[in-house]
PyMOL Python script that loads the backbone (N, CA, C, O; Angstrom):
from pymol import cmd

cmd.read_pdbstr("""\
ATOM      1  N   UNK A   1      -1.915  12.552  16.142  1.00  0.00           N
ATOM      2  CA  UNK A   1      -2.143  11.416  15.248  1.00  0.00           C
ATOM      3  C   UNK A   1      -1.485  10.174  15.837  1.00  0.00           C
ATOM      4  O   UNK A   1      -0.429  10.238  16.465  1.00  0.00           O
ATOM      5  N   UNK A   2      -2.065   9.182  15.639  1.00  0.00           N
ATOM      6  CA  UNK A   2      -1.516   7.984  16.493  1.00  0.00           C
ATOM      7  C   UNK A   2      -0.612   7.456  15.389  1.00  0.00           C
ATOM      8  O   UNK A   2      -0.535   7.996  14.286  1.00  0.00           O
ATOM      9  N   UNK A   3       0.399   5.845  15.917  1.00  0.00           N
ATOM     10  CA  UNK A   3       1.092   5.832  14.944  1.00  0.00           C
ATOM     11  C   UNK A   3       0.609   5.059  13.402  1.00  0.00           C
ATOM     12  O   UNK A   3       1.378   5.025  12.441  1.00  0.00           O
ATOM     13  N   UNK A   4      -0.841   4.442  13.374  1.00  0.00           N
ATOM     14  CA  UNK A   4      -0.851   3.539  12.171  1.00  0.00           C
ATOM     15  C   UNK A   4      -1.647   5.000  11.507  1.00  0.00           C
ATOM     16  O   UNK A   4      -1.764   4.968  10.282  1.00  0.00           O
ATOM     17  N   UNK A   5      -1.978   5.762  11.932  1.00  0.00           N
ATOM     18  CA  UNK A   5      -2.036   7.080  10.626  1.00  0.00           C
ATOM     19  C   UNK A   5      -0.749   7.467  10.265  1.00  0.00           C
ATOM     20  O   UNK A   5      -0.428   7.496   9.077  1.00  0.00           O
ATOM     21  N   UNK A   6       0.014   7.764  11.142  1.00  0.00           N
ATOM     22  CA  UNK A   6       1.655   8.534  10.309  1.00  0.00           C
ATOM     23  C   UNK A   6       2.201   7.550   9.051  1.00  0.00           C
ATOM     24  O   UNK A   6       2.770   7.943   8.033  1.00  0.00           O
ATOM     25  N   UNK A   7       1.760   5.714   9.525  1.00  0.00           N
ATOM     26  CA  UNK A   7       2.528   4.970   8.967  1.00  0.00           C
ATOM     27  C   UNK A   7       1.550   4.998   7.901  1.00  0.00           C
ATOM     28  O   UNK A   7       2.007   4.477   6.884  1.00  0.00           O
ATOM     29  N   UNK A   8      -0.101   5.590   7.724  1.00  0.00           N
ATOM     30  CA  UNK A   8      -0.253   5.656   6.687  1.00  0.00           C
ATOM     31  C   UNK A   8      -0.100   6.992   6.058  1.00  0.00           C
ATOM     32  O   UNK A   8       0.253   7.058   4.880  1.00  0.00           O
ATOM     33  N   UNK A   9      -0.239   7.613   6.462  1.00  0.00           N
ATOM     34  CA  UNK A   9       0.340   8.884   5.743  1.00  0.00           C
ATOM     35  C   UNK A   9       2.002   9.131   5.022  1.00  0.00           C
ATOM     36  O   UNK A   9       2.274  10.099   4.311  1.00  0.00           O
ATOM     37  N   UNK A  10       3.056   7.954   5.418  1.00  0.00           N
ATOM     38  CA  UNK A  10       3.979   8.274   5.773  1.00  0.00           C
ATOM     39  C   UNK A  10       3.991   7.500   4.163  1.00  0.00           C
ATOM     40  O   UNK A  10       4.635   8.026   3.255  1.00  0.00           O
ATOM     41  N   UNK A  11       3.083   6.001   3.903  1.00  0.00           N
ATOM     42  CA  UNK A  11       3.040   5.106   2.706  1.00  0.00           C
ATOM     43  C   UNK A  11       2.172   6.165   1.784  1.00  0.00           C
ATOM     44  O   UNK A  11       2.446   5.997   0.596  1.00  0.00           O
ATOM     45  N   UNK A  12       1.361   7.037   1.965  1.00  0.00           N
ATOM     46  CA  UNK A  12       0.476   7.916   1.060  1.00  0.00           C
ATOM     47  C   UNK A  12       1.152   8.476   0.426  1.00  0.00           C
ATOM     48  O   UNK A  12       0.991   8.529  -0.794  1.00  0.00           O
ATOM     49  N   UNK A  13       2.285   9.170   1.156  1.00  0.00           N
ATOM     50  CA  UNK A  13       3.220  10.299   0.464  1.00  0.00           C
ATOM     51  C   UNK A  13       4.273   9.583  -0.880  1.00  0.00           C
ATOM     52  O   UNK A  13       4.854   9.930  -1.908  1.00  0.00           O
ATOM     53  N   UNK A  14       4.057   8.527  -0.139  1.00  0.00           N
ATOM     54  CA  UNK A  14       5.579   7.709  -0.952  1.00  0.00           C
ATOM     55  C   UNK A  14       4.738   6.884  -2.721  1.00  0.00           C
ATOM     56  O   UNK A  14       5.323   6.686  -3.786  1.00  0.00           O
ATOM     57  N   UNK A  15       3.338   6.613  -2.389  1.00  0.00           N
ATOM     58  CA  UNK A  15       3.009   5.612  -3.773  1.00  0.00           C
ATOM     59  C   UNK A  15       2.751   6.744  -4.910  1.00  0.00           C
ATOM     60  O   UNK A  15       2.950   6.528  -6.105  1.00  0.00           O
ATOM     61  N   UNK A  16       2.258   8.043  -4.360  1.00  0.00           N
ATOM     62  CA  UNK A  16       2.791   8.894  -6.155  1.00  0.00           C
ATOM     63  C   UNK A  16       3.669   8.863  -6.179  1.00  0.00           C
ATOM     64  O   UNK A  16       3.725   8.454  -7.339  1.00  0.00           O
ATOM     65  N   UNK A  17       4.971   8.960  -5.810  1.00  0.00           N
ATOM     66  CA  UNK A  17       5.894   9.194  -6.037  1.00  0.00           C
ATOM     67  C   UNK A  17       6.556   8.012  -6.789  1.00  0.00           C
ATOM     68  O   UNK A  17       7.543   8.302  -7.465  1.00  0.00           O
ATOM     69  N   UNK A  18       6.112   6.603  -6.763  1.00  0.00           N
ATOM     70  CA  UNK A  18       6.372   5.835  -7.576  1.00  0.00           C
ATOM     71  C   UNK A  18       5.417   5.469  -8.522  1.00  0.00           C
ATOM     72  O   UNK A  18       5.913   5.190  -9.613  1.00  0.00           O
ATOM     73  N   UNK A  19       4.250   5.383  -8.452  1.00  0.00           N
ATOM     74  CA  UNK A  19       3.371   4.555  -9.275  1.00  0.00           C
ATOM     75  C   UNK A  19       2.520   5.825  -9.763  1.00  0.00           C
ATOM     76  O   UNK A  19       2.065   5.492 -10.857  1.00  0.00           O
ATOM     77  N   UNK A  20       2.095   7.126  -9.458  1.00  0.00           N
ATOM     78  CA  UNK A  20       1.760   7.992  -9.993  1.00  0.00           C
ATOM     79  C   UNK A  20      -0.021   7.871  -9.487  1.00  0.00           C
ATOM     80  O   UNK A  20      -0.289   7.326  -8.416  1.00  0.00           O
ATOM     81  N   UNK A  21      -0.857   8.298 -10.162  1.00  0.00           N
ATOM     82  CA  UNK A  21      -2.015   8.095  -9.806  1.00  0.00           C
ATOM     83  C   UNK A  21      -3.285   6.605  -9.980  1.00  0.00           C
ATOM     84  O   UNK A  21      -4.498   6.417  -9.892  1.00  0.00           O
ATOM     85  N   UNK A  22      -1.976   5.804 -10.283  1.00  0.00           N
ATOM     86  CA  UNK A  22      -2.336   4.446 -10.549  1.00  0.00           C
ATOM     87  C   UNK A  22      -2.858   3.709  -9.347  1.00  0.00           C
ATOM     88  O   UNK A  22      -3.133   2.515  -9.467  1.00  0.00           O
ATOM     89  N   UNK A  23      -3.036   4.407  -8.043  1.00  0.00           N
ATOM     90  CA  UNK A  23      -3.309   3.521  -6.835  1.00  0.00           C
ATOM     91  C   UNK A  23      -4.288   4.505  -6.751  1.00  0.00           C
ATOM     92  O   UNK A  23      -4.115   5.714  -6.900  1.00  0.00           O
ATOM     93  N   UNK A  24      -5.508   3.820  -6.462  1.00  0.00           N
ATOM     94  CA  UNK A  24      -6.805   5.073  -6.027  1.00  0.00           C
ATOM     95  C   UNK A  24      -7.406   4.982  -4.428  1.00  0.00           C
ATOM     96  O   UNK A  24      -8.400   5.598  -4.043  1.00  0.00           O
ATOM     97  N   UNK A  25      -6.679   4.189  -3.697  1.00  0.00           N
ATOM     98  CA  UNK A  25      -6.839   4.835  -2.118  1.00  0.00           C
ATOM     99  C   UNK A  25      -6.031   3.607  -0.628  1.00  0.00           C
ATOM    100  O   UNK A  25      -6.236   2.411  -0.423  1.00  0.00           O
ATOM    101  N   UNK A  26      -5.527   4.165  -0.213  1.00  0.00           N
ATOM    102  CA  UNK A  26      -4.871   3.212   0.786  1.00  0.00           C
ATOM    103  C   UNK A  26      -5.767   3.315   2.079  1.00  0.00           C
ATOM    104  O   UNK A  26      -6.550   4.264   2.026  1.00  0.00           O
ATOM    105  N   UNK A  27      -5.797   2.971   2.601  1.00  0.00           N
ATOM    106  CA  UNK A  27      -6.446   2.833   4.227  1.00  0.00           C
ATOM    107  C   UNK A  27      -6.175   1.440   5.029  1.00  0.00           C
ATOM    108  O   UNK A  27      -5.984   0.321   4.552  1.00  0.00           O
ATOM    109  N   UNK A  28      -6.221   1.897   6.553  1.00  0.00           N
ATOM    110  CA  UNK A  28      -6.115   0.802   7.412  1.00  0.00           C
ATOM    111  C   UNK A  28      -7.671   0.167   7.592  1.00  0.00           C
ATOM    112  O   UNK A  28      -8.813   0.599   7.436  1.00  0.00           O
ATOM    113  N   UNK A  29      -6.999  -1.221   8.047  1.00  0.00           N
ATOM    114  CA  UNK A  29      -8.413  -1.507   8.231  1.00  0.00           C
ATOM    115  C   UNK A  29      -8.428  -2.188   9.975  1.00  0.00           C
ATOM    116  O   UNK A  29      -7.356  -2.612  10.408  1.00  0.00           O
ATOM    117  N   UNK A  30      -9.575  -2.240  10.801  1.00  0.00           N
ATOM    118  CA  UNK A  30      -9.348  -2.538  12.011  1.00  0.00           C
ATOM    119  C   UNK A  30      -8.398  -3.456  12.293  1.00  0.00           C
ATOM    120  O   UNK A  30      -7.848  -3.261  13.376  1.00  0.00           O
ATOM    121  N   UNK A  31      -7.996  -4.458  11.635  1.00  0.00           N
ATOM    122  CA  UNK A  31      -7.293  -5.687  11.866  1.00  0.00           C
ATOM    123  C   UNK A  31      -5.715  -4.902  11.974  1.00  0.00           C
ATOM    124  O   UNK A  31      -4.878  -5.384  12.737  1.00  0.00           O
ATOM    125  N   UNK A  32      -5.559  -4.300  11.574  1.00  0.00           N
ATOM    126  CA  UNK A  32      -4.167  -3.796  11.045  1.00  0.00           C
ATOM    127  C   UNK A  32      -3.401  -4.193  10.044  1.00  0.00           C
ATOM    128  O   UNK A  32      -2.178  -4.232   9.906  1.00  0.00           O
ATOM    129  N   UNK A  33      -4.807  -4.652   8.968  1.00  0.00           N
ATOM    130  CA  UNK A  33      -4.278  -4.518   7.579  1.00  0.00           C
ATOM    131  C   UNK A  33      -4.216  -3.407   6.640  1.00  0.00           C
ATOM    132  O   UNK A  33      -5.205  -2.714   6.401  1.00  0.00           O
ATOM    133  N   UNK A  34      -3.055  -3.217   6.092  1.00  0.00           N
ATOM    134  CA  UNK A  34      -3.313  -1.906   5.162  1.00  0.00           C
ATOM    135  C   UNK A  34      -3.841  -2.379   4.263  1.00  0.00           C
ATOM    136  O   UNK A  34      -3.546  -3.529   3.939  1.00  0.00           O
ATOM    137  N   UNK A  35      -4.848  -1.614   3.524  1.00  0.00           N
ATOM    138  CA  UNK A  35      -5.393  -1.903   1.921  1.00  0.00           C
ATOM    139  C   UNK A  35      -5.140  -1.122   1.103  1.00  0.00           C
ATOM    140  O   UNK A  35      -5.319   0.072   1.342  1.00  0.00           O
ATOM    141  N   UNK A  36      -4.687  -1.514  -0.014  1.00  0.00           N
ATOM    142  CA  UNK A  36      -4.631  -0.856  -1.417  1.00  0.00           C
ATOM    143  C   UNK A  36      -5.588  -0.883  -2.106  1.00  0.00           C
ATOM    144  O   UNK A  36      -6.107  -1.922  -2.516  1.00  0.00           O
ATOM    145  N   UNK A  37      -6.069   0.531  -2.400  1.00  0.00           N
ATOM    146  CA  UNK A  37      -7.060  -0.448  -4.282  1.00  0.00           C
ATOM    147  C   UNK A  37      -6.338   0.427  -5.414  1.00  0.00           C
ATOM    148  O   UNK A  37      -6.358   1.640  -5.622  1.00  0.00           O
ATOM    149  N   UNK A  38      -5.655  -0.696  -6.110  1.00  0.00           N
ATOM    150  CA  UNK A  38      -4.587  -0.130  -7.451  1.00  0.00           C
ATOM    151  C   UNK A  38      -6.019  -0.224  -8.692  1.00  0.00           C
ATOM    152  O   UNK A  38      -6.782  -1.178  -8.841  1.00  0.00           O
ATOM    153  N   UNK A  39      -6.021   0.885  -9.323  1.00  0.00           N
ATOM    154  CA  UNK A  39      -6.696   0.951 -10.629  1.00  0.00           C
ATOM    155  C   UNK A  39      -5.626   0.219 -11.454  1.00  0.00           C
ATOM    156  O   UNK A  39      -5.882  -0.792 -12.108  1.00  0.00           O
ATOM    157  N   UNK A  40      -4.376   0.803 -11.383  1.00  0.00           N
ATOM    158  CA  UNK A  40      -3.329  -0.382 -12.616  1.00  0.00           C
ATOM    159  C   UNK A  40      -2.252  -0.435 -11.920  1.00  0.00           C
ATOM    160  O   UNK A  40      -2.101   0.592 -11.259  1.00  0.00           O
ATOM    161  N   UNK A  41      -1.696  -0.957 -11.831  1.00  0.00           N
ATOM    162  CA  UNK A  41      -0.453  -1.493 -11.319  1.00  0.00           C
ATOM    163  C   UNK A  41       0.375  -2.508 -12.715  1.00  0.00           C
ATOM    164  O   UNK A  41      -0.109  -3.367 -13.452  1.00  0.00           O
ATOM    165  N   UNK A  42       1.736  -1.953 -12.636  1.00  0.00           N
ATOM    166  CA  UNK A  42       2.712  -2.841 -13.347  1.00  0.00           C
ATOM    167  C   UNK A  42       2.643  -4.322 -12.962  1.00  0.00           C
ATOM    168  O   UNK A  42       1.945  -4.489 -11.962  1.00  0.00           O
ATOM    169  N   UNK A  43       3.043  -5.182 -13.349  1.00  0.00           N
ATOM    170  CA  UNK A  43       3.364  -6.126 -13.263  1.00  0.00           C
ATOM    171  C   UNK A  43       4.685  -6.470 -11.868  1.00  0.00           C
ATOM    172  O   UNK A  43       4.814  -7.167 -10.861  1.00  0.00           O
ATOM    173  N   UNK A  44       5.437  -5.452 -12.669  1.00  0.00           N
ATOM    174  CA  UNK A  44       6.447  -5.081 -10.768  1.00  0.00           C
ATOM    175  C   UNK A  44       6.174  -4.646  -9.931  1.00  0.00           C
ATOM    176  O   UNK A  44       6.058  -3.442 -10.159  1.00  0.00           O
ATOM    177  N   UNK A  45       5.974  -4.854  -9.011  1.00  0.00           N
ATOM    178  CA  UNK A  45       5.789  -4.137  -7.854  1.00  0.00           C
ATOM    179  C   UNK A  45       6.570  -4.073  -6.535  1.00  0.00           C
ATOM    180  O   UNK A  45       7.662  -4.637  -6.607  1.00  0.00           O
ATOM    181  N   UNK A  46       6.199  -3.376  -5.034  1.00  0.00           N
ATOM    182  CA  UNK A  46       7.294  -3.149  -4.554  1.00  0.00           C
ATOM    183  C   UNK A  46       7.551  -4.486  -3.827  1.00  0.00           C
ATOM    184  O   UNK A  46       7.004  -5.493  -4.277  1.00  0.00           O
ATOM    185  N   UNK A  47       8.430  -4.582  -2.616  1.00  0.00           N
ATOM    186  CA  UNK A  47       8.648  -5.522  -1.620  1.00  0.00           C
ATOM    187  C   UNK A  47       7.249  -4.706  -0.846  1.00  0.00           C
ATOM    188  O   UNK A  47       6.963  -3.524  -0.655  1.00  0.00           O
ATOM    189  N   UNK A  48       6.483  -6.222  -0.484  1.00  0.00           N
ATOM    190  CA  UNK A  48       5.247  -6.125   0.639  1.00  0.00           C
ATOM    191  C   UNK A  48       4.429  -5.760   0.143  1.00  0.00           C
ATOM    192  O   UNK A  48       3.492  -5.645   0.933  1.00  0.00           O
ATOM    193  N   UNK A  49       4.099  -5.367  -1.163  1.00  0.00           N
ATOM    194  CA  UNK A  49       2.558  -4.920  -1.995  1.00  0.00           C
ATOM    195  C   UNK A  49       2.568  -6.383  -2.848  1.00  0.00           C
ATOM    196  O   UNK A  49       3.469  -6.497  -3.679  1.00  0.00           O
ATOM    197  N   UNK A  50       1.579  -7.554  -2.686  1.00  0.00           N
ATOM    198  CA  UNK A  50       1.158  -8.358  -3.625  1.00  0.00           C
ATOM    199  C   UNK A  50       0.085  -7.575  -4.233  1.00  0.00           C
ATOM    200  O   UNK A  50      -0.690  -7.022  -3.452  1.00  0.00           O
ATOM    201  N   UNK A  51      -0.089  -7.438  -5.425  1.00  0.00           N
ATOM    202  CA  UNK A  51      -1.133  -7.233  -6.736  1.00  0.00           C
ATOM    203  C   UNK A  51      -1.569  -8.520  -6.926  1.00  0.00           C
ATOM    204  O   UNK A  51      -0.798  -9.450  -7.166  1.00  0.00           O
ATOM    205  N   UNK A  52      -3.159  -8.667  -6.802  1.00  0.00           N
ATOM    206  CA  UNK A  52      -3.581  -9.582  -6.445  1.00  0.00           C
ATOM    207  C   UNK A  52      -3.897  -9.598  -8.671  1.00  0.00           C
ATOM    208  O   UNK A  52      -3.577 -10.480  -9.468  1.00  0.00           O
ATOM    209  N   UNK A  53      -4.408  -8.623  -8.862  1.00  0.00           N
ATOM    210  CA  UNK A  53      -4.691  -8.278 -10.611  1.00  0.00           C
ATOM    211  C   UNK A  53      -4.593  -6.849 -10.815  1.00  0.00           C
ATOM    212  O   UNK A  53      -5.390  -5.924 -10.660  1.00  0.00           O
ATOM    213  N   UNK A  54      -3.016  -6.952 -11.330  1.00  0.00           N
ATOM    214  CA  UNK A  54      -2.437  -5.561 -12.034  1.00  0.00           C
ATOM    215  C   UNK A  54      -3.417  -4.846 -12.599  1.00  0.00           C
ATOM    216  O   UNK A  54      -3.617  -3.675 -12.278  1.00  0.00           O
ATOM    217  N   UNK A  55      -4.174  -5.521 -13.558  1.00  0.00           N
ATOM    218  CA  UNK A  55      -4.522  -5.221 -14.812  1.00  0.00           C
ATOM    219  C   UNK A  55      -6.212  -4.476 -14.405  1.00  0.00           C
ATOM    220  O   UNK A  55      -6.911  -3.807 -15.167  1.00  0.00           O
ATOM    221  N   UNK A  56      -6.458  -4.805 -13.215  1.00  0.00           N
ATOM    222  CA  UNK A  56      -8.420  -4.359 -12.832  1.00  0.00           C
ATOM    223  C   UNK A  56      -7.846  -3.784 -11.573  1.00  0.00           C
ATOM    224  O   UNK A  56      -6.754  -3.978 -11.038  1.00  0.00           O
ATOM    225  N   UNK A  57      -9.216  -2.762 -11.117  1.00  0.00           N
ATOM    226  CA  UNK A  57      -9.421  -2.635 -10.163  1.00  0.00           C
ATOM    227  C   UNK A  57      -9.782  -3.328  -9.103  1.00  0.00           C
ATOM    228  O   UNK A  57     -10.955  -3.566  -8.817  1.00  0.00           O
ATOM    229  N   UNK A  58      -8.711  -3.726  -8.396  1.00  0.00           N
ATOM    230  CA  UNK A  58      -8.665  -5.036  -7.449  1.00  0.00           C
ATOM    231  C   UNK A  58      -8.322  -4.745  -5.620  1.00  0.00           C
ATOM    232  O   UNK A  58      -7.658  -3.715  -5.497  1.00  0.00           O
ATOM    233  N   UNK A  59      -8.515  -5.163  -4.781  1.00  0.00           N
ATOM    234  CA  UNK A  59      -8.437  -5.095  -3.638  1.00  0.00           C
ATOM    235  C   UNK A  59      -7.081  -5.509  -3.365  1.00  0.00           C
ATOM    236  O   UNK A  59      -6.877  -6.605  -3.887  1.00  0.00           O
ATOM    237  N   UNK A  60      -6.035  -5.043  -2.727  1.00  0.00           N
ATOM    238  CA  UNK A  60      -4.877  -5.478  -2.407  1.00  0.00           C
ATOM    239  C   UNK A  60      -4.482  -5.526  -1.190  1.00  0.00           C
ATOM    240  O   UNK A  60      -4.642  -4.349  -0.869  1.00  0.00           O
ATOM    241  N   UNK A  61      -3.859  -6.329   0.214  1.00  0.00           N
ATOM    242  CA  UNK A  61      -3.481  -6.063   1.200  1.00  0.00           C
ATOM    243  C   UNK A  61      -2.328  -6.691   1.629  1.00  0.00           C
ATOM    244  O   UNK A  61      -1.830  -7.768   1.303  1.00  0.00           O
ATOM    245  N   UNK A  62      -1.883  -5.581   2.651  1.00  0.00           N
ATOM    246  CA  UNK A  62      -0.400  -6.303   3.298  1.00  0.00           C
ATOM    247  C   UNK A  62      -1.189  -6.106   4.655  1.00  0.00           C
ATOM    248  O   UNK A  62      -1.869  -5.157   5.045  1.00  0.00           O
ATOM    249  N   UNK A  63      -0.795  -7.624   5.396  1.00  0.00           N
ATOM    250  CA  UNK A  63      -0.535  -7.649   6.465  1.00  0.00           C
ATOM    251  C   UNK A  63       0.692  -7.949   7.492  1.00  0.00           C
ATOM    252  O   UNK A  63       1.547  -8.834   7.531  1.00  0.00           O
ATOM    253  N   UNK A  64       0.468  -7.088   8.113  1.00  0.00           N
ATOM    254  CA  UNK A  64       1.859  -6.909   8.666  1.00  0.00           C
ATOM    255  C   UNK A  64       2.198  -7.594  10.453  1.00  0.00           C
ATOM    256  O   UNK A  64       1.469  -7.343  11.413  1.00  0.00           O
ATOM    257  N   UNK A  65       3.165  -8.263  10.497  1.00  0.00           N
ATOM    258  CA  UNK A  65       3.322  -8.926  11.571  1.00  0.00           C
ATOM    259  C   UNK A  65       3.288  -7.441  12.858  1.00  0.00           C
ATOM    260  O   UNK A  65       3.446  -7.837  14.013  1.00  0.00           O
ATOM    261  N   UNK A  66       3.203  -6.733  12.790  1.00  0.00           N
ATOM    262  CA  UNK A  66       3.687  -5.431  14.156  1.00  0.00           C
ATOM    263  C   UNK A  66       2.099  -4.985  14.055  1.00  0.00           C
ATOM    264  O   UNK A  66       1.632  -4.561  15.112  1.00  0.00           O
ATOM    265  N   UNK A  67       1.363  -5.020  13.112  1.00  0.00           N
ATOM    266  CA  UNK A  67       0.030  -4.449  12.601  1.00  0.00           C
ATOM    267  C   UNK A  67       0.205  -3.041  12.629  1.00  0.00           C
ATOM    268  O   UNK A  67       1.289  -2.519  12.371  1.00  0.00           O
ATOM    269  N   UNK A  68      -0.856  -2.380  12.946  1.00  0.00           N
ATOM    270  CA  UNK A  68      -1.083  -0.738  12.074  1.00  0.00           C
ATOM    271  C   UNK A  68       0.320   0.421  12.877  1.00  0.00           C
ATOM    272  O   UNK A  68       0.688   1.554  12.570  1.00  0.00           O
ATOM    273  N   UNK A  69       0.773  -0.533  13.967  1.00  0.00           N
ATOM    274  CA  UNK A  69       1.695   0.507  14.449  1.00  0.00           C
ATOM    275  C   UNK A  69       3.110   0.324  13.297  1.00  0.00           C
ATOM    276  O   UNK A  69       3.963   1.209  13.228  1.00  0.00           O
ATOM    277  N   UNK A  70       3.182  -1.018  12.402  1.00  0.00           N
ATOM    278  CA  UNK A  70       3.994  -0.502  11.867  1.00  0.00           C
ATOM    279  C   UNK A  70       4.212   0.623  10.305  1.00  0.00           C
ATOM    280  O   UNK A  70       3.391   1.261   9.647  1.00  0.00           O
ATOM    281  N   UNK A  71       5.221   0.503  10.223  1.00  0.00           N
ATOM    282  CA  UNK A  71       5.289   1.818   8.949  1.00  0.00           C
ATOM    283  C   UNK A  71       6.331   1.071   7.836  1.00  0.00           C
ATOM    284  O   UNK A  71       7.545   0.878   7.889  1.00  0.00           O
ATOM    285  N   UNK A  72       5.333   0.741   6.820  1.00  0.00           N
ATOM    286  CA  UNK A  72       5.944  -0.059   5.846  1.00  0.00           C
ATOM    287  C   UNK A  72       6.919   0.345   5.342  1.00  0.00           C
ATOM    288  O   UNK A  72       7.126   1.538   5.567  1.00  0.00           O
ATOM    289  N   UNK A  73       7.829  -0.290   4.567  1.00  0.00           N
ATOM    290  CA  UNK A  73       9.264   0.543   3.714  1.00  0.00           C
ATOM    291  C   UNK A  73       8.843  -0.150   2.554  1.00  0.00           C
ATOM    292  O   UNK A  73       8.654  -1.352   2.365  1.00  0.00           O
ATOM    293  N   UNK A  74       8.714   0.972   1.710  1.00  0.00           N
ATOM    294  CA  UNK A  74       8.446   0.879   0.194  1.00  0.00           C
ATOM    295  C   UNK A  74      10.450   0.851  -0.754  1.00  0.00           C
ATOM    296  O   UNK A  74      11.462   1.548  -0.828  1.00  0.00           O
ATOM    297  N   UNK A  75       9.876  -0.512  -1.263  1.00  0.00           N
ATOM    298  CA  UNK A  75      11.839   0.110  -2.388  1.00  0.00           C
ATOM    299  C   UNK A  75      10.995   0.075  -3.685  1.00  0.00           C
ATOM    300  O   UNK A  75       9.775   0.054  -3.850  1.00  0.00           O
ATOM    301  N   UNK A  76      12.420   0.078  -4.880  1.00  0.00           N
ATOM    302  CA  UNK A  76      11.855   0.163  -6.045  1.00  0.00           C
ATOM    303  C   UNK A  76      11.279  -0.844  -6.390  1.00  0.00           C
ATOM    304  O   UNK A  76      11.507  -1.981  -5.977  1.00  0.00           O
ATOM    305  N   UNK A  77      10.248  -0.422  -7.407  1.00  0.00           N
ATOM    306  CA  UNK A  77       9.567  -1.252  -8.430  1.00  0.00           C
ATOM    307  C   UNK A  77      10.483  -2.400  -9.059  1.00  0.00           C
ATOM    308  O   UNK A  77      11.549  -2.275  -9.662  1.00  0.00           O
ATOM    309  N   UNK A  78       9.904  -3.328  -8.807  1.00  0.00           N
ATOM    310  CA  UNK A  78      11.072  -4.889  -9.294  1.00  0.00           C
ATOM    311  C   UNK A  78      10.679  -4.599 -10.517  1.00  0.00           C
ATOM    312  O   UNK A  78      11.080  -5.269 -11.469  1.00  0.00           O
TER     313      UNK A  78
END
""", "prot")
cmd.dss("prot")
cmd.show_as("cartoon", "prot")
cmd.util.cbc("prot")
cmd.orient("prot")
C-alpha cells in the first residue's frame, strides 16, 4: 500500500471512533485532497476538517500542504 492509502486508512480508523457513523465516506482525490462526505456533523469539529454544512449531506475537503503522502492528525471535537 503506498503512503496516501495508510494515511487514509490510518484517518478511516480514527472518524468512528469520534463522530460514529455520521461521516459516510472519506477518499483521496488525484490532487491530494482528502474528501469527506459527513451526513451530520456537530457543529465542532476537529483541527483540519472544515464542515462546509453540518446539518446536510455536504462535500467536505482538507487540503493538505505535503498532499496524499501526508497522514492527517485528528484531536478532539472543539
Amino acid at each position: 500500500m503506498d503512503s496516501s492509502g495508510q494515511a487514509l486508512v490510518n484517518l478511516s480508523d480514527r472518524v468512528p471512533e469520534l463522530y460514529g457513523s455520521r461521516v459516510a465516506s472519506i477518499s483521496w482525490s488525484p490532487d491530494g485532497t482528502l474528501m469527506v462526505i459527513a451526513a451530520s456533523l456537530p457543529e465542532s469539529y476537529w483541527d483540519g476538517i472544515h464542515v462546509l454544512n453540518p446539518l446536510t449531506l455536504e462535500l467536505t475537503t482538507i487540503t493538505t500542504e505535503q498532499g496524499s503522502n501526508f497522514t492527517p492528525t485528528l484531536g478532539p471535537p472543539r
